[in-house]
C-alpha positions in Angstrom: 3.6 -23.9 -62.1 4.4 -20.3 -63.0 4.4 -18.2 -65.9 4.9 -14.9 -67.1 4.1 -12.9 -70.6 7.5 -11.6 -71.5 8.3 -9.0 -74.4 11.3 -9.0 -76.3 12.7 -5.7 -76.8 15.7 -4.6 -79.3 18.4 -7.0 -80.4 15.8 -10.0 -78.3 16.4 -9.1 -75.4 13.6 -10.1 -72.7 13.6 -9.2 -68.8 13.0 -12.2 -66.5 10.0 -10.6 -64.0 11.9 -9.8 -60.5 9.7 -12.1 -59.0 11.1 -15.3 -60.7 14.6 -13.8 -60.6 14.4 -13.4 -56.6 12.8 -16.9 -56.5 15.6 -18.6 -58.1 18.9 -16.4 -57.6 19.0 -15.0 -60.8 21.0 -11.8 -60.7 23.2 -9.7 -63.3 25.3 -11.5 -65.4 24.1 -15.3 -64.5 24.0 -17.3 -67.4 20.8 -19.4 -68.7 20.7 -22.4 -70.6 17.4 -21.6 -73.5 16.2 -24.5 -74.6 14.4 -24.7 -78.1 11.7 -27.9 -77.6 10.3 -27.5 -81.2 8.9 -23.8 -80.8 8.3 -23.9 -77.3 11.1 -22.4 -75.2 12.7 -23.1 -71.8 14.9 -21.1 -69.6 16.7 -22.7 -67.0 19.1 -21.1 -64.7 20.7 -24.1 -64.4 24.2 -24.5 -66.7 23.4 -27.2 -69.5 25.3 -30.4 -68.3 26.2 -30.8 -71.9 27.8 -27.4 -72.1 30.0 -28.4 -69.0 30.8 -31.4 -70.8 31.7 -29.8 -74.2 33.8 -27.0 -72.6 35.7 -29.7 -71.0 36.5 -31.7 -73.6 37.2 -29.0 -75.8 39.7 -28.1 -73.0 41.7 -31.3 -73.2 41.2 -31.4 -77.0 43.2 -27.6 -77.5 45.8 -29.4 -74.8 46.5 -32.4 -76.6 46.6 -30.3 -80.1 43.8 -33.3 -81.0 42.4 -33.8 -84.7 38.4 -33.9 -85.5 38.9 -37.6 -86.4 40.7 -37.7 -82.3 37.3 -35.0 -81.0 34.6 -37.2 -83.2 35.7 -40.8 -81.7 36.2 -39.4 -78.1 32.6 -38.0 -78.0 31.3 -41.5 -79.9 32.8 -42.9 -76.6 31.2 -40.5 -73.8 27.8 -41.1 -75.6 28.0 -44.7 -75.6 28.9 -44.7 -71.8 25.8 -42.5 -71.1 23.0 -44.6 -73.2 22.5 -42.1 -76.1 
């Protein structure tokens, strides 16, 4: 396992040590998925499947000109066909 001491600099900023950013394809402009586990953080440079999700439905939500009530009982649906 690997680890680095980061500092955050103005407006929170942090840099991700080159090392760790050649190691896993990071480069300019990639986006991270920060994860808050209770105080202890995790940056993955994978996307969030959840954010692909949302962004999708959100998608065909705006298309269909659907209401919460429409966006609250289509996301009751998903959850309950993935166990949560």
């Amino acid at each position: 396992m690997r680890s680095a001491t980061v500092q955050v600099a103005k407006r929170g900023l942090i840099t991700i040590p080159k090392e760790l950013r050649d190691a896993y394809g990071i480069g300019e402009g990639d986006t991270l998925t920060l994860l808050d586990l209770g105080g202890v953080f995790v940056v993955s440079p994978r996307v969030s499947r959840v954010d692909v999700v949302a962004e999708r439905l959100a998608a065909e939500w705006k298309e269909q000109g659907a209401t919460l009530d429409v966006m609250l009982a289509s996301l009751r649906e998903r959850r309950s066909g993935h166990g949560a």
